[in-house]
N, CA, C and O atoms as CSV, one atom per row, in Angstrom:
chain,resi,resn,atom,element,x,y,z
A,1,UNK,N,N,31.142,19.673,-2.807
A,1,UNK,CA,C,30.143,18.984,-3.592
A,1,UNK,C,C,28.768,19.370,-3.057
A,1,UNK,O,O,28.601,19.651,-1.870
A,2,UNK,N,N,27.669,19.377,-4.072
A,2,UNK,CA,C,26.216,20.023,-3.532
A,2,UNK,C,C,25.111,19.176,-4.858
A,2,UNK,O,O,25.366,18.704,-5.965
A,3,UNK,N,N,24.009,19.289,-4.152
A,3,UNK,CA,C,23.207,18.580,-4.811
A,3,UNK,C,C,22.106,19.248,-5.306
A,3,UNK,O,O,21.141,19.727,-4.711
A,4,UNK,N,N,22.390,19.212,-6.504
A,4,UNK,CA,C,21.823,20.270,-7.482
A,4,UNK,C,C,20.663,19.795,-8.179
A,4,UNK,O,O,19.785,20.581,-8.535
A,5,UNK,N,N,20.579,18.178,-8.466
A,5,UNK,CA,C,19.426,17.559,-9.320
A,5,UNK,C,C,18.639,16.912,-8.324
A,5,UNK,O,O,19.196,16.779,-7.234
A,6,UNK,N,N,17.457,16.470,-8.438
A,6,UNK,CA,C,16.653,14.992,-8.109
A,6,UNK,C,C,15.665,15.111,-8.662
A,6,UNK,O,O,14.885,16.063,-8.650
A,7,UNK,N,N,15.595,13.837,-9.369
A,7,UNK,CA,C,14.584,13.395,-9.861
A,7,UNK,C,C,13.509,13.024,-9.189
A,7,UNK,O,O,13.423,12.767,-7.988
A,8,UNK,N,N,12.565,13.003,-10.131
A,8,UNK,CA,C,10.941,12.305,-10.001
A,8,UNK,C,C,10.825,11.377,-10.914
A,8,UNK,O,O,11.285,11.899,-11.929
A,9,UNK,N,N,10.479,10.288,-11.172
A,9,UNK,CA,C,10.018,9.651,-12.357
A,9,UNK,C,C,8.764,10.002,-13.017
A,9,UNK,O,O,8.198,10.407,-12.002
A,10,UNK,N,N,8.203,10.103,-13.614
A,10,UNK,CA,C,6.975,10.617,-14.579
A,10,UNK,C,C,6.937,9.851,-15.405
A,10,UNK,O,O,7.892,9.147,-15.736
A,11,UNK,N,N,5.818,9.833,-15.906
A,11,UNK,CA,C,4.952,8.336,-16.636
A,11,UNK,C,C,4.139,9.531,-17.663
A,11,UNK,O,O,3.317,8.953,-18.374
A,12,UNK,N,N,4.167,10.738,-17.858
A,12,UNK,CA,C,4.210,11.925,-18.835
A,12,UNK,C,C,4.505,13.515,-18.539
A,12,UNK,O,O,3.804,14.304,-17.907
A,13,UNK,N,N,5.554,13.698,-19.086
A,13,UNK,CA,C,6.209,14.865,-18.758
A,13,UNK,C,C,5.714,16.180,-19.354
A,13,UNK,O,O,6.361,17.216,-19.207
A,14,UNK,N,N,4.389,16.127,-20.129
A,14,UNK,CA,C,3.712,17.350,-20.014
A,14,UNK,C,C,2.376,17.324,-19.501
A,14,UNK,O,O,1.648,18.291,-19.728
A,15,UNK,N,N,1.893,16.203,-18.742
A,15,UNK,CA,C,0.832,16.184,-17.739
A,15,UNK,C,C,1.933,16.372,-16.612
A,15,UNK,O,O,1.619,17.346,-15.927
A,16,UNK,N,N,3.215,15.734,-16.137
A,16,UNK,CA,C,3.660,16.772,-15.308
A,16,UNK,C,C,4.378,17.995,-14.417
A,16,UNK,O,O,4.598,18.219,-13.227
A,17,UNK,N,N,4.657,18.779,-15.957
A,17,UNK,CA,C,4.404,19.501,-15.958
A,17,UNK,C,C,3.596,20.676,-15.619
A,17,UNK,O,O,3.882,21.725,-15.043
A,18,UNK,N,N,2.419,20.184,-16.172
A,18,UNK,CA,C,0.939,20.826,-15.601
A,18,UNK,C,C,0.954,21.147,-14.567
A,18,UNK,O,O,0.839,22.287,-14.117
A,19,UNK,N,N,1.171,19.694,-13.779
A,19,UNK,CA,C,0.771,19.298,-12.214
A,19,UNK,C,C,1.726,20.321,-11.331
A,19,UNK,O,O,1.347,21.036,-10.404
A,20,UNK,N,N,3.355,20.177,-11.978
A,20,UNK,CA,C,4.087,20.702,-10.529
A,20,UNK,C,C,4.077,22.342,-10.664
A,20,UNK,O,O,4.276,23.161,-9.767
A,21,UNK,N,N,3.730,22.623,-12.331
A,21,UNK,CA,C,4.038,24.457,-11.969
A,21,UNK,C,C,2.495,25.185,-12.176
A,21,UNK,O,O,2.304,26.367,-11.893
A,22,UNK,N,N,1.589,24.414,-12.636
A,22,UNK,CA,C,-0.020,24.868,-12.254
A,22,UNK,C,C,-0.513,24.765,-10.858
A,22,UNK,O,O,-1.023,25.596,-10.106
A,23,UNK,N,N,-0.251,23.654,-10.740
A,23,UNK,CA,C,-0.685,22.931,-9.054
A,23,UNK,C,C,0.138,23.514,-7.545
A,23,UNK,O,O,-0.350,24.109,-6.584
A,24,UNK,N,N,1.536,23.077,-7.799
A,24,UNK,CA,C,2.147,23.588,-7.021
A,24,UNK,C,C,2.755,24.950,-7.446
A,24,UNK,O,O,3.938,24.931,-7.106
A,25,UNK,N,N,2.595,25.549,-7.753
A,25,UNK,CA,C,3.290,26.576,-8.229
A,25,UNK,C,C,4.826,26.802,-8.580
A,25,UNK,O,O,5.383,27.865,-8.306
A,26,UNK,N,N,5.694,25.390,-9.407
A,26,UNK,CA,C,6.749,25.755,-9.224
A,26,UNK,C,C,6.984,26.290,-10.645
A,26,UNK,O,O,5.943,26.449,-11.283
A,27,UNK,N,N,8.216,26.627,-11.328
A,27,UNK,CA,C,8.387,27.091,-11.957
A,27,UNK,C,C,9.514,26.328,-12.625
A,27,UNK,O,O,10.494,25.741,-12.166
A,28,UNK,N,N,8.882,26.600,-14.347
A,28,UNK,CA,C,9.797,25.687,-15.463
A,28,UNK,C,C,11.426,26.562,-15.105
A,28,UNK,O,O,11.742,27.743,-14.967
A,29,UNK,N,N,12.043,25.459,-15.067
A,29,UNK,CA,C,13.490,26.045,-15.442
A,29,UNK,C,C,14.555,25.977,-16.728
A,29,UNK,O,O,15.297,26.815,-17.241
A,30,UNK,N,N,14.170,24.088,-17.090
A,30,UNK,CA,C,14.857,24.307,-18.409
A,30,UNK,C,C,14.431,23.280,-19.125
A,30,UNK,O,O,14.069,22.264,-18.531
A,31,UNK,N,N,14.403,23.328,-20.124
A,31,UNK,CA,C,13.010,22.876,-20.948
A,31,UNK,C,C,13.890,22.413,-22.412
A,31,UNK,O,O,13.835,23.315,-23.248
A,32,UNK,N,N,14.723,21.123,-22.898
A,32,UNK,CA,C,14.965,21.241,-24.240
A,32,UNK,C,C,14.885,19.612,-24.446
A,32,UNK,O,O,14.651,18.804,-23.547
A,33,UNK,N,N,15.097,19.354,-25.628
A,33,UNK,CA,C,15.162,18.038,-26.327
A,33,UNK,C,C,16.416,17.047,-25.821
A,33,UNK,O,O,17.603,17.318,-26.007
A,34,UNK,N,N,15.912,15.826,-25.133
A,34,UNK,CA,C,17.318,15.103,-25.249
A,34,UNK,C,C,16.840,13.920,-25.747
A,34,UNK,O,O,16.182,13.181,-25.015
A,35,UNK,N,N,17.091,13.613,-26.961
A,35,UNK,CA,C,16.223,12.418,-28.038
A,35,UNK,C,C,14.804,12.446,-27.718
A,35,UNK,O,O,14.268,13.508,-27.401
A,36,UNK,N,N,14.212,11.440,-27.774
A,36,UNK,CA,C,13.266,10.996,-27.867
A,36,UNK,C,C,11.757,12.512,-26.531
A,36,UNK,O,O,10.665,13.072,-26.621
A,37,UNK,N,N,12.775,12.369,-25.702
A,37,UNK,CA,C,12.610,12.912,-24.655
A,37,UNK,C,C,12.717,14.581,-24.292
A,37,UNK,O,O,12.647,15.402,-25.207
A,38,UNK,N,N,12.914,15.050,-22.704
A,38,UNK,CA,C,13.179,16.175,-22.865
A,38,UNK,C,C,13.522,16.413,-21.481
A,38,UNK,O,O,12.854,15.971,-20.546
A,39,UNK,N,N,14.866,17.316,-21.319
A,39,UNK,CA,C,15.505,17.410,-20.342
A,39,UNK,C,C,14.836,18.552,-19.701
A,39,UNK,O,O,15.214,19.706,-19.902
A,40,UNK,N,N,13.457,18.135,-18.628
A,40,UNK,CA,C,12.946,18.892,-18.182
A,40,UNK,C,C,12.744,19.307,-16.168
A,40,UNK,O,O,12.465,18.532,-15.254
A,41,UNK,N,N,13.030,20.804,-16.134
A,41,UNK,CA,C,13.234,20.983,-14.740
A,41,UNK,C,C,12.079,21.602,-14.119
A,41,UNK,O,O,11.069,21.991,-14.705
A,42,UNK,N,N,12.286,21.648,-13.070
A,42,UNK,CA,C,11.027,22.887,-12.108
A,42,UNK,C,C,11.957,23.309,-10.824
A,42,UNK,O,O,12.858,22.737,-10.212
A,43,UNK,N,N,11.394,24.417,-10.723
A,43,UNK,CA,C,12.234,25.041,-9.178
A,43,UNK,C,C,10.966,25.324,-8.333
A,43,UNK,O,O,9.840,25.436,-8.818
A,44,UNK,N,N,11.310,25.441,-6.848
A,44,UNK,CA,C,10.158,25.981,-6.078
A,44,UNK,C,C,10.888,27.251,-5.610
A,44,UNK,O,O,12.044,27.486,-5.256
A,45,UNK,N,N,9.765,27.980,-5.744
A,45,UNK,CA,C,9.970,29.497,-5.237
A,45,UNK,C,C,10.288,29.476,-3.884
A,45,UNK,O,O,10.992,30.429,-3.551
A,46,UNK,N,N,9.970,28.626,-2.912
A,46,UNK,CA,C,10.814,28.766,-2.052
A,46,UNK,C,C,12.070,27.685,-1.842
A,46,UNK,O,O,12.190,27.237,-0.702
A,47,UNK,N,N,12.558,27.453,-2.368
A,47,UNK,CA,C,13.492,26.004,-2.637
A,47,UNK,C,C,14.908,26.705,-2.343
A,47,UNK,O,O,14.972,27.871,-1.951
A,48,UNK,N,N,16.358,25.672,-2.628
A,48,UNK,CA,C,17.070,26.567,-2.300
A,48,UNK,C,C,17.766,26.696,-3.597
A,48,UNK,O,O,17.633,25.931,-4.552
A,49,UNK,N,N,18.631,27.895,-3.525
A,49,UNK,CA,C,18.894,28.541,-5.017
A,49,UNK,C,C,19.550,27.153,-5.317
A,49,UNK,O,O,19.746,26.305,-4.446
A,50,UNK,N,N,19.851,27.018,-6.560
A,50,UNK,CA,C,20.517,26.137,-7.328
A,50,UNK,C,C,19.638,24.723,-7.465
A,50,UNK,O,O,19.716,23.953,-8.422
A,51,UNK,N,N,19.003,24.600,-6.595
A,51,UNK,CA,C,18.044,22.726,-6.542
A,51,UNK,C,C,17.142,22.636,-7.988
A,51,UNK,O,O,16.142,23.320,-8.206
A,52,UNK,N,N,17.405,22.182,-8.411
A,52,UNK,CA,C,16.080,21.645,-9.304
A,52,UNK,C,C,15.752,20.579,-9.266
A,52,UNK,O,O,16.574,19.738,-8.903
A,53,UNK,N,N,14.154,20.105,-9.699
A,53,UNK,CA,C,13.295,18.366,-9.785
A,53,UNK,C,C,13.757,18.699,-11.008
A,53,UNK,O,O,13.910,19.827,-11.475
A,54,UNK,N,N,13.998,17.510,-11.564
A,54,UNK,CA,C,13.801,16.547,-12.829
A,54,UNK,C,C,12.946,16.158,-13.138
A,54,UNK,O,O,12.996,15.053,-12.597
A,55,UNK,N,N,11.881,16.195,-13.765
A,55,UNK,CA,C,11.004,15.875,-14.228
A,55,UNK,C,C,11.083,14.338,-15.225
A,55,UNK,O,O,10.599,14.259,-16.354
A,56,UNK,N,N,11.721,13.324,-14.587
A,56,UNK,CA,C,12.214,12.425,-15.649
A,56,UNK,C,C,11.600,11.137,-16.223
A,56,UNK,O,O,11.313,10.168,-15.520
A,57,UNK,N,N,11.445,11.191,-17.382
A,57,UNK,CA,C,10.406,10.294,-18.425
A,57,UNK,C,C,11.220,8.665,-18.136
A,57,UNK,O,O,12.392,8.291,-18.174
A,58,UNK,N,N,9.755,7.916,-17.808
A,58,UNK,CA,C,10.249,6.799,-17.545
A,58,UNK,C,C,10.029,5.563,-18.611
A,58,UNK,O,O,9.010,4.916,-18.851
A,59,UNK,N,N,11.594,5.454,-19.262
A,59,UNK,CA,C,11.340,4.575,-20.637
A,59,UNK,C,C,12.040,3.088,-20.331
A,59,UNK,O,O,12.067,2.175,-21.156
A,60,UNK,N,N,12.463,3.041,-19.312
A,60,UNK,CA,C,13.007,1.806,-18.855
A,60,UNK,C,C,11.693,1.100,-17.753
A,60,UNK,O,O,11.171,1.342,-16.665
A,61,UNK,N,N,11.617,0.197,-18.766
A,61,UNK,CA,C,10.808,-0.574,-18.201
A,61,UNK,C,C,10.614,-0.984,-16.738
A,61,UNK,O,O,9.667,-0.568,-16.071
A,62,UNK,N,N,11.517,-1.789,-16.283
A,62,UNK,CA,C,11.655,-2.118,-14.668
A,62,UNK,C,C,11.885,-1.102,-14.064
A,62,UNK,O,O,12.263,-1.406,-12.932
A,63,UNK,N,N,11.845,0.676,-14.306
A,63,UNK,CA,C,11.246,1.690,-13.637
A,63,UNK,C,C,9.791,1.992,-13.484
A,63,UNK,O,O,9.424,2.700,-12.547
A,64,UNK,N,N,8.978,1.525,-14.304
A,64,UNK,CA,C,7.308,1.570,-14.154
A,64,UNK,C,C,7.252,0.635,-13.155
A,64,UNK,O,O,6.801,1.086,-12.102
A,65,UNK,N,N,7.489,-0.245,-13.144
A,65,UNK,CA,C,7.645,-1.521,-12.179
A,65,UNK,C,C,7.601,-1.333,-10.588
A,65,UNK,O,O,6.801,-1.831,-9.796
A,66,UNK,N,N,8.723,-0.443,-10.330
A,66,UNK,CA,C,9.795,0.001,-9.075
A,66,UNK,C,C,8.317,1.677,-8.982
A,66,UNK,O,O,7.462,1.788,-8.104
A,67,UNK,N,N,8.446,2.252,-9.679
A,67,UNK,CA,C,7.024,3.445,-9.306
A,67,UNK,C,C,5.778,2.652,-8.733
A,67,UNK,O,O,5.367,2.653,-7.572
A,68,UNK,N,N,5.393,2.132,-9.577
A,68,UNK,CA,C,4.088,1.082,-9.155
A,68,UNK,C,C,4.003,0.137,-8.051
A,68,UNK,O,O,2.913,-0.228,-7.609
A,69,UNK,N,N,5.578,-0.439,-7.400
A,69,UNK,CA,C,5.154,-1.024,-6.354
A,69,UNK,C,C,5.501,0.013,-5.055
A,69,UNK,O,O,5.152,-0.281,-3.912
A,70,UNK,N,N,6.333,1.438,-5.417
A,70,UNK,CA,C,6.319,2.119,-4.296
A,70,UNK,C,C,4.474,3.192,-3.980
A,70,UNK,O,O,3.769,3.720,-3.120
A,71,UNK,N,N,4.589,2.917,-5.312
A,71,UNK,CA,C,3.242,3.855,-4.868
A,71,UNK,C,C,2.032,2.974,-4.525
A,71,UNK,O,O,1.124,3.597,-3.974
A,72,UNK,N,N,1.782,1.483,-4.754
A,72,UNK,CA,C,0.875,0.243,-3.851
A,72,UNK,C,C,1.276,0.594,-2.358
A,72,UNK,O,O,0.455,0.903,-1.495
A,73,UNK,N,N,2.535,0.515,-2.183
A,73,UNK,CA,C,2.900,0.427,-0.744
A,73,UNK,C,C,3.040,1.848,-0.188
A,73,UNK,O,O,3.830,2.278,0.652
A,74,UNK,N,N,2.083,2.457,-0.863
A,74,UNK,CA,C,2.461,3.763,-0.031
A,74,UNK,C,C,3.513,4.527,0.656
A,74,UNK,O,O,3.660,4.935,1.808
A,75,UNK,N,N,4.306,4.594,-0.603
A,75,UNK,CA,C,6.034,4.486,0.219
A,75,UNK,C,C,6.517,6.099,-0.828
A,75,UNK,O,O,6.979,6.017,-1.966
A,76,UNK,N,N,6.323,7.121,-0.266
A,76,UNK,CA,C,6.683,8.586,-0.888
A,76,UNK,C,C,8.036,8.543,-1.978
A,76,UNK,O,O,9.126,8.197,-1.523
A,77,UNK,N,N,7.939,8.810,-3.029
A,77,UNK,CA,C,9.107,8.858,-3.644
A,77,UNK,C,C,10.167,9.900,-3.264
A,77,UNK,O,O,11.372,9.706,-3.426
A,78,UNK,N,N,9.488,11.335,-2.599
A,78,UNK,CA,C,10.207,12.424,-2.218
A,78,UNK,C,C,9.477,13.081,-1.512
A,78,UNK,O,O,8.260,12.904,-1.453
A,79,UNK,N,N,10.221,14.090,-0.756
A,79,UNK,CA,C,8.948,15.209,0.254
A,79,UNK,C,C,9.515,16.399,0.438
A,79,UNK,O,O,10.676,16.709,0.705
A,80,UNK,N,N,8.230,17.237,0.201
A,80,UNK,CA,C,8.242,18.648,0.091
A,80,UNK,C,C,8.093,19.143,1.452
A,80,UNK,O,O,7.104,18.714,2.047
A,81,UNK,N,N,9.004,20.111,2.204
A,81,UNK,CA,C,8.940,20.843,3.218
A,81,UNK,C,C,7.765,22.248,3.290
A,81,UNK,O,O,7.783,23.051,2.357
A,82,UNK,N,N,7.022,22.395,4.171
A,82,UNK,CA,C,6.552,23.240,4.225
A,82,UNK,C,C,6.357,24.650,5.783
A,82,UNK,O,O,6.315,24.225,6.938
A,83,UNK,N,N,6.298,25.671,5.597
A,83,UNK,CA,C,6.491,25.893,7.005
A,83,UNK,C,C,4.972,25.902,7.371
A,83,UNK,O,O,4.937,26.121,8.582
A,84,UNK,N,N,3.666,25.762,6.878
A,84,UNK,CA,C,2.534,25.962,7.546
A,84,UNK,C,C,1.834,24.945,6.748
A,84,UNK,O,O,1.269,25.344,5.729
A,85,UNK,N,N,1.761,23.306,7.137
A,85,UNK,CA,C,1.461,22.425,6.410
A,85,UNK,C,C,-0.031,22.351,6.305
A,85,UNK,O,O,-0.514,21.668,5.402
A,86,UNK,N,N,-0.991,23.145,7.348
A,86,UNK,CA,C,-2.384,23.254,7.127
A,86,UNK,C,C,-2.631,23.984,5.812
A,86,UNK,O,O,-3.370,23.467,4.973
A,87,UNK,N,N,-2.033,25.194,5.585
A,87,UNK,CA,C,-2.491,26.243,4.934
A,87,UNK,C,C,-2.066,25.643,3.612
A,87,UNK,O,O,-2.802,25.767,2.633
A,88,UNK,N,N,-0.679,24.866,3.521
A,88,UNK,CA,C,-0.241,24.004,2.260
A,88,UNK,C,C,-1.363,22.810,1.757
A,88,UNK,O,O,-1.630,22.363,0.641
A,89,UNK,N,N,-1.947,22.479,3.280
A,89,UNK,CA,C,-2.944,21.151,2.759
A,89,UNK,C,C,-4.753,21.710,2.029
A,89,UNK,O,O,-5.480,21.308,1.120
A,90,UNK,N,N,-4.813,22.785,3.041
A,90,UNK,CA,C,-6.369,22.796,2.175
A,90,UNK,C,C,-5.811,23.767,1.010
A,90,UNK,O,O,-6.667,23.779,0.125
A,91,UNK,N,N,-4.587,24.683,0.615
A,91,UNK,CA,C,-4.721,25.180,-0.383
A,91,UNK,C,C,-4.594,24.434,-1.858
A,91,UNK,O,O,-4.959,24.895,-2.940
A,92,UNK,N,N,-3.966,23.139,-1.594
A,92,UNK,CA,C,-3.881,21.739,-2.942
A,92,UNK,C,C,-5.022,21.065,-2.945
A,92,UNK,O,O,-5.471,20.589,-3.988
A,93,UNK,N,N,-5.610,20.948,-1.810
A,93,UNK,CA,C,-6.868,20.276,-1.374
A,93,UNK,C,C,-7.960,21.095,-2.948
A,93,UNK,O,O,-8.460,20.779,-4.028
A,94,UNK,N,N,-7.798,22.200,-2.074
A,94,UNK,CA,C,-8.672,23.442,-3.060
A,94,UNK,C,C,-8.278,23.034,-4.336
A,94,UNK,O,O,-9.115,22.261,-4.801
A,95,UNK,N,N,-7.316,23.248,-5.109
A,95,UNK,CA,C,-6.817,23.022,-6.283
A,95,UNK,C,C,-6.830,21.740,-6.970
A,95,UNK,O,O,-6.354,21.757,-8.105
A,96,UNK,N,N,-7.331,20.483,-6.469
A,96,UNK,CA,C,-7.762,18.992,-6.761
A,96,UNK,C,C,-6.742,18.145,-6.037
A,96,UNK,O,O,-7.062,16.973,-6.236
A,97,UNK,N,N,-5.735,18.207,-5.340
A,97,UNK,CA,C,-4.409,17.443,-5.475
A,97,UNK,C,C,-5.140,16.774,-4.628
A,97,UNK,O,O,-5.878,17.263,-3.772
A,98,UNK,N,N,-4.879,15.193,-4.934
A,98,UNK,CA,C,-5.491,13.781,-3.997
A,98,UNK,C,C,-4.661,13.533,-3.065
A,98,UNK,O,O,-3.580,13.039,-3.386
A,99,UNK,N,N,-4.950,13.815,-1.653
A,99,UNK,CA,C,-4.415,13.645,-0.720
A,99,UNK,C,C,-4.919,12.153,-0.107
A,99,UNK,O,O,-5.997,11.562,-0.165
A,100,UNK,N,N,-3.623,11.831,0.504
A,100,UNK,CA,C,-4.187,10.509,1.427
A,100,UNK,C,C,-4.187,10.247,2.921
A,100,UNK,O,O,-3.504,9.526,3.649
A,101,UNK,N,N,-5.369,11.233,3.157
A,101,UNK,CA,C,-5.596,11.210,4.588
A,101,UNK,C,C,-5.201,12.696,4.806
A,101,UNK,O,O,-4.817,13.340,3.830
A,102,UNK,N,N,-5.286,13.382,6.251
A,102,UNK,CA,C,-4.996,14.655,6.214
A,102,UNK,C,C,-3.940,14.470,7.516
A,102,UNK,O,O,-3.775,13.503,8.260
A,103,UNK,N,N,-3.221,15.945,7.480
A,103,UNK,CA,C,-1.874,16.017,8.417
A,103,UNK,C,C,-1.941,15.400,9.918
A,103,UNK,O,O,-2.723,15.757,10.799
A,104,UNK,N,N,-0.945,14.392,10.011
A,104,UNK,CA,C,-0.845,13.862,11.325
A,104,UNK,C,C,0.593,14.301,12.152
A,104,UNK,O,O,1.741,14.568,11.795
A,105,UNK,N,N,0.180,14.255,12.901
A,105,UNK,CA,C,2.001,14.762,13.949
A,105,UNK,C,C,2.367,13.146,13.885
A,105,UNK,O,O,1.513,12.259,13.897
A,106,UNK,N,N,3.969,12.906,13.806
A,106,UNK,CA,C,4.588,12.129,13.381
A,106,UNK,C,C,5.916,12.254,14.487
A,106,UNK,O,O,6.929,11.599,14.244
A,107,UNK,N,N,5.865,12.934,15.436
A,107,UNK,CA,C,6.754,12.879,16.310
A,107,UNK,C,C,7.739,14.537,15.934
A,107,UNK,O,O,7.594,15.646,16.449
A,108,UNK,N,N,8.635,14.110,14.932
A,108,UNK,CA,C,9.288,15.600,14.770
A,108,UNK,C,C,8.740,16.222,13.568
A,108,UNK,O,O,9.379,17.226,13.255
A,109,UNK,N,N,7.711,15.935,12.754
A,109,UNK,CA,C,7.259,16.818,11.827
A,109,UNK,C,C,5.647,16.296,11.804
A,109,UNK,O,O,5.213,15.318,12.413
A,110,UNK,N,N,4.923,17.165,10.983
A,110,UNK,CA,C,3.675,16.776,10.481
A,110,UNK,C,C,3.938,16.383,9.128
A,110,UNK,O,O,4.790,16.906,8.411
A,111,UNK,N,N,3.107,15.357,8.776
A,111,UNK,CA,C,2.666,14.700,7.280
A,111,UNK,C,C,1.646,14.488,6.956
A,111,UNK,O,O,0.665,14.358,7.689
A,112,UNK,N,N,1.687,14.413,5.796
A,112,UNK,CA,C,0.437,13.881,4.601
A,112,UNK,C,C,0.998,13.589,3.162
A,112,UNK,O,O,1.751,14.268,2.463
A,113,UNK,N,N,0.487,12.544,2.965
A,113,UNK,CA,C,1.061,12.165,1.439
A,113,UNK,C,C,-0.073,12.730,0.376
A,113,UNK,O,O,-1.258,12.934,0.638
A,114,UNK,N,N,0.468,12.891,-0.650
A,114,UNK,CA,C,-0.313,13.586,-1.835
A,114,UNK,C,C,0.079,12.668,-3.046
A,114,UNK,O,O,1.181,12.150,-3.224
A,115,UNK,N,N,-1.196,12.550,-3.962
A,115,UNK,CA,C,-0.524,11.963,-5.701
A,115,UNK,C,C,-0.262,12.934,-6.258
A,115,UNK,O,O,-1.001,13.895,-6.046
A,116,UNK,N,N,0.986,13.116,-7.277
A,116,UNK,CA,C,1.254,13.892,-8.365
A,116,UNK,C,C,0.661,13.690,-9.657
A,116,UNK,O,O,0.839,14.483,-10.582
A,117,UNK,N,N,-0.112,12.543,-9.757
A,117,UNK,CA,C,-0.960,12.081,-10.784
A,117,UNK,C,C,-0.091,11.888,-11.838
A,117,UNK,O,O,-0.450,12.305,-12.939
A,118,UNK,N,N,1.295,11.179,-11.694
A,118,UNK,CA,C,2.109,11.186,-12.226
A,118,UNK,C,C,2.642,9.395,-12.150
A,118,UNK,O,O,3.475,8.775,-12.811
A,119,UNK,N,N,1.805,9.020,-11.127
A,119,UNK,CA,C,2.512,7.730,-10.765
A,119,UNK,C,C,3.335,7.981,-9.219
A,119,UNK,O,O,4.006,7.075,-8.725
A,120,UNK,N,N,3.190,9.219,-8.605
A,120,UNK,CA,C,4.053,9.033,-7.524
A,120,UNK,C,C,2.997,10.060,-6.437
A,120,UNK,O,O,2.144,10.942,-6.534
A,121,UNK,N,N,3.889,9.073,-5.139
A,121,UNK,CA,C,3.463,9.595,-4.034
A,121,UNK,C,C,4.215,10.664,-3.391
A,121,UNK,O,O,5.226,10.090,-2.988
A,122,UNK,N,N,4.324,12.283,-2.963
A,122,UNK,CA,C,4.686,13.275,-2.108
A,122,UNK,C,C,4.636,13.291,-0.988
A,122,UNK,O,O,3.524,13.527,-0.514
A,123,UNK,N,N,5.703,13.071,-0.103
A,123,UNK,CA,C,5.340,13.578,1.545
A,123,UNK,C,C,5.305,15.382,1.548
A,123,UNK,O,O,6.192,16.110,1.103
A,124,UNK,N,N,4.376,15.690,2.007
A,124,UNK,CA,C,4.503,16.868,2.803
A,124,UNK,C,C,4.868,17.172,3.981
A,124,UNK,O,O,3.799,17.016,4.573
A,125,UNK,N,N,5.600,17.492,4.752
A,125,UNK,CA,C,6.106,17.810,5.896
A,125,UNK,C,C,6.364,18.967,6.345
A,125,UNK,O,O,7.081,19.735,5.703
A,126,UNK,N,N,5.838,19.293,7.501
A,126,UNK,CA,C,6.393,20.601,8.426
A,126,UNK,C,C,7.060,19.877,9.653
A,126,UNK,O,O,6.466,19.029,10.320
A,127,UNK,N,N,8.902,20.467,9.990
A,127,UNK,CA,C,8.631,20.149,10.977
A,127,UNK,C,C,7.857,20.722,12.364
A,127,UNK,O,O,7.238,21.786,12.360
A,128,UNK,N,N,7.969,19.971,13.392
A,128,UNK,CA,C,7.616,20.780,14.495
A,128,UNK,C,C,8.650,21.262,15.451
A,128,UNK,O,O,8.326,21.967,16.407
C-alpha cells in the first residue's frame, strides 16, 4: 500500500491553481469535471513519482469551519520539504507568497509557515 493522494482544501480551485503551479512551480496533472466541481491535481517537480495534492473544493460546510479555525491558530494544514529553505524562502518571498515570520531552527529541521491564499497555512521545512 502507498500514498498516492492528499489533499488541500481550497475555498477556489482556479485561484488555486494559480497559486500552486504559478507560485510554486508545480505542475497540473489532471484536470476534469466531477459534478459541480473538478477533480483537480498538481505534482512537484521534485516530489516523489506517483504523489499528487488534490486541490479539493470545499462544499461542505463544517469544512470552511475546520480551515478557518486551523488557519486562526496557526496550525499548517501540510508541509513542503525543501533542501535549501533560505533560497526556497526569499525566492516565494520574491514572488508575493505571505510568509509568517522567516526560517527558524526548530531542533531537527528549519521552518516557516506560508499562506496559499487559499484559506490554508504551509509549513516549509528543511531538515537539518
Amino acid at each position: 500500500m502507498r500514498i498516492a493522494f492528499m489533499s488541500v482544501p481550497v475555498d477556489d480551485q482556479e485561484k488555486a491553481l494559480g497559486f500552486y503551479t504559478g507560485i510554486l512551480g508545480f505542475s497540473k496533472m489532471a484536470d476534469f469535471p466531477m459534478g459541480a466541481f473538478r477533480w483537480l491535481t498538481v505534482v512537484s517537480p521534485e516530489g516523489s513519482e506517483g504523489m499528487e495534492l488534490v486541490l479539493e473544493p470545499m462544499d461542505f460546510p463544517p469544512s470552511r469551519i475546520h480551515q478557518k479555525a486551523l488557519f486562526d491558530a496557526g496550525i499548517p494544514v501540510t508541509a513542503f520539504v525543501s533542501k535549501d529553505i533560505q533560497a526556497e524562502y526569499a525566492k516565494l518571498k520574491g514572488r508575493g507568497v505571505m510568509f509568517r515570520g522567516e526560517p527558524v531552527n526548530a531542533g531537527p529541521i528549519l521552518t516557516v509557515l506560508f499562506e496559499d491564499g487559499c484559506g490554508n497555512l504551509i509549513n516549509l521545512v528543511q531538515p537539518t
